[in-house]
N, C-alpha and C positions, 0 to 999 in steps of 0.2 A: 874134550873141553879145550878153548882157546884163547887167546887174545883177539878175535878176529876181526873186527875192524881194519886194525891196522893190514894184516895178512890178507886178508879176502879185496881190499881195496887196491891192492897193488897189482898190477898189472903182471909184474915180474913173476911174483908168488901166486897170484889166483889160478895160474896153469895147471899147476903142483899141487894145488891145497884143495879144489875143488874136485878130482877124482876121487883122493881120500877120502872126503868128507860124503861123497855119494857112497862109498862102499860102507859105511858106516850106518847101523839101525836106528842112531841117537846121536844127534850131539849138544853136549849143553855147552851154553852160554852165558855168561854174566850182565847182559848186554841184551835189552829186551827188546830194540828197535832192529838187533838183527833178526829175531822171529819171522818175521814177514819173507827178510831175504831168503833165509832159506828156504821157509814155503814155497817161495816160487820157484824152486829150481828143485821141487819133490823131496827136500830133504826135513826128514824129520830133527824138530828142535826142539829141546827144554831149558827151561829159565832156571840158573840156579844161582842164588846171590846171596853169597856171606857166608862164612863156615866159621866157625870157633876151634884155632889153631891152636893144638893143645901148646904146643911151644908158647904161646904166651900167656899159659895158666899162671898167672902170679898176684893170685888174692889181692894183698892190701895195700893202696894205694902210700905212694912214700908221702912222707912228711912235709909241710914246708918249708921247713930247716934244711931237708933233704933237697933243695932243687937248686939246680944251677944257673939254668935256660930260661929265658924270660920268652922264647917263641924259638919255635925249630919246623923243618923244613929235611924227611928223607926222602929224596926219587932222583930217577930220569930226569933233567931239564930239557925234554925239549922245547920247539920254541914257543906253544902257549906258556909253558909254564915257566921258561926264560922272563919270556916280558912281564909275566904275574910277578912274579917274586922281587924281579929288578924294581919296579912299581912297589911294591909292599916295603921295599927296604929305604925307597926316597922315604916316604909314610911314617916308618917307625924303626926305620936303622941305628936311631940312638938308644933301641932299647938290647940286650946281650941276645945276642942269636946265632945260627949257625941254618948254612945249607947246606947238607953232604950227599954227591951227588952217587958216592961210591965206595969201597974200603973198610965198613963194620959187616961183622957176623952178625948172623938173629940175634945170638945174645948181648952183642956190641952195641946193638937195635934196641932191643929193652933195654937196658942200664940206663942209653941215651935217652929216649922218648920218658923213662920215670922220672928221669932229672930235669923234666922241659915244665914250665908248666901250661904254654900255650901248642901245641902240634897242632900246624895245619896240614890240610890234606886236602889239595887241590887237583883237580885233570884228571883224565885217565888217557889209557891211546886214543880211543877211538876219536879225542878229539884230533889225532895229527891230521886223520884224512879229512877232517871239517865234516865230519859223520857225528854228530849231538850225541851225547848219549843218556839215557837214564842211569846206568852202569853206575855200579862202583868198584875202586882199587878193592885188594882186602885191608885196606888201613884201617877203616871202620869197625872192624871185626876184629882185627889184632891187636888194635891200640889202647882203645879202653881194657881189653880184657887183659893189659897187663896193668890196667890200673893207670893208663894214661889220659889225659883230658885231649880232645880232639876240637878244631873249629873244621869244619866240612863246606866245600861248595853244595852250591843247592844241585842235587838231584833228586828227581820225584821218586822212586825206587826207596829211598832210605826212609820216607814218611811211612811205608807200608812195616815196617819193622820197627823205628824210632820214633820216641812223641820230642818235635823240636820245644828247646828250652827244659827239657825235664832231662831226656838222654841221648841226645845231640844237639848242637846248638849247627846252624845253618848261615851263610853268609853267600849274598848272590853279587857283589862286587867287590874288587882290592877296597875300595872304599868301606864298606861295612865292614869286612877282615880287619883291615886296620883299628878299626873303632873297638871291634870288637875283645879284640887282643886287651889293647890298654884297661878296659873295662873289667874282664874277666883275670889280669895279672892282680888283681887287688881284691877277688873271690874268692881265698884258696876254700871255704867252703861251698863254694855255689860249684865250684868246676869238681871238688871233690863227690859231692852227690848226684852231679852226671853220670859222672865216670861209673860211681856203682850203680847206677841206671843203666847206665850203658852195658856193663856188662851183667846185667841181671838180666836183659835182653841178649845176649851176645851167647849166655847158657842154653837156650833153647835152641839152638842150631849150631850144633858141635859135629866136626868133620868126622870124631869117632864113634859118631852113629850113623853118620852119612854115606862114607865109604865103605863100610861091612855093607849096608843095604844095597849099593851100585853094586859092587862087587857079583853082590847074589844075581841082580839084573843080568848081570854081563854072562854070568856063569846060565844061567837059565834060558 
């Protein structure tokens, strides 16, 4: 399993990464439009998106006494997601926020994202190579299920899991993000009933049934 947009598009890497992947019986992907690629070059692929990280097992959603964050922002910046956020902070920079591109643990991650009460979660790689993806980060999957509220770019992949407005809320430009933020900073129930949406959806696809059963795969 990879990041592989980014890797398979590279010239440099695809030399390297494509014999591997041919001696390989399986490979999964997060990233549904790369299906096809690999077909065509006789390599077997599966579609596996979202897993329930038990590290972020943390039941009950904090308080809103308990928040700090009025909107928050953890990744990579590359440069889609540079000009997103530089864009999102003309928009609503006068509200308390943070983008940390680097420097907390997982557990540094939850304490932070429970004390936000807006997490966006924008981009994944596959946009660097300008390759679309339906793909999702694991944000999705991690964030609520520590009890944190998420706003989400639109990918169609997350409709097949999430009902939008019940346990993800969706935004397809800086422009709705923005709106959106302010609107839902003034919810704390309407983002608190996502979140346990979201992760009442987040329970059914837990990595520690997932990986005993690959395991078996691999082993047989």
């Amino acid at each position: 399993m990879m990041d592989d947009p980014l890797a398979f598009f590279d010239i440099n890497i695809n030399r390297f990464i494509i014999p591997v992947l041919e001696g390989a019986s399986k490979v999964f992907t997060s990233t549904d439009n790369m299906i096809p690629v690999y077909n065509s070059i006789n390599i077997d692929a599966e579609l596996v998106v979202g897993l329930a990280n038990p590290l972020f097992d943390v039941a009950k959603p904090v308080e809103e006494s308990g928040m700090i964050y009025d909107w928050g922002f953890i990744g990579g910046l590359y440069p889609q997601r540079f000009r997103f956020f530089w864009e999102l902070q003309q928009l609503i920079g006068d509200l308390n926020f943070y983008v940390v591109t680097e420097g907390l643990n997982t557990e540094q991650v939850i304490k932070r994202i429970r004390e936000t009460r807006v997490n966006i979660v924008y981009g994944n790689f596959s946009d660097i190579p300008n390759f679309p993806s339906n793909g999702t980060t694991f944000r999705p999957w991690e964030f609520p299920y520590a009890g944190a509220f998420i706003l989400h770019d639109y990918r169609p992949l997350l409709s097949k899991f999430f009902l939008p407005n019940s346990s993800i809320v969706i935004f397809n430009n800086v422009d709705e993000c923005a709106r959106l933020v302010r609107y839902y900073l003034n919810q704390p129930e309407k983002r608190y009933m996502i979140a346990k949406n979201a992760r009442s959806v987040i329970q059914k696809y837990r990595m520690l049934e997932f990986l005993p059963n690959l395991y078996d795969k691999i082993l047989s």
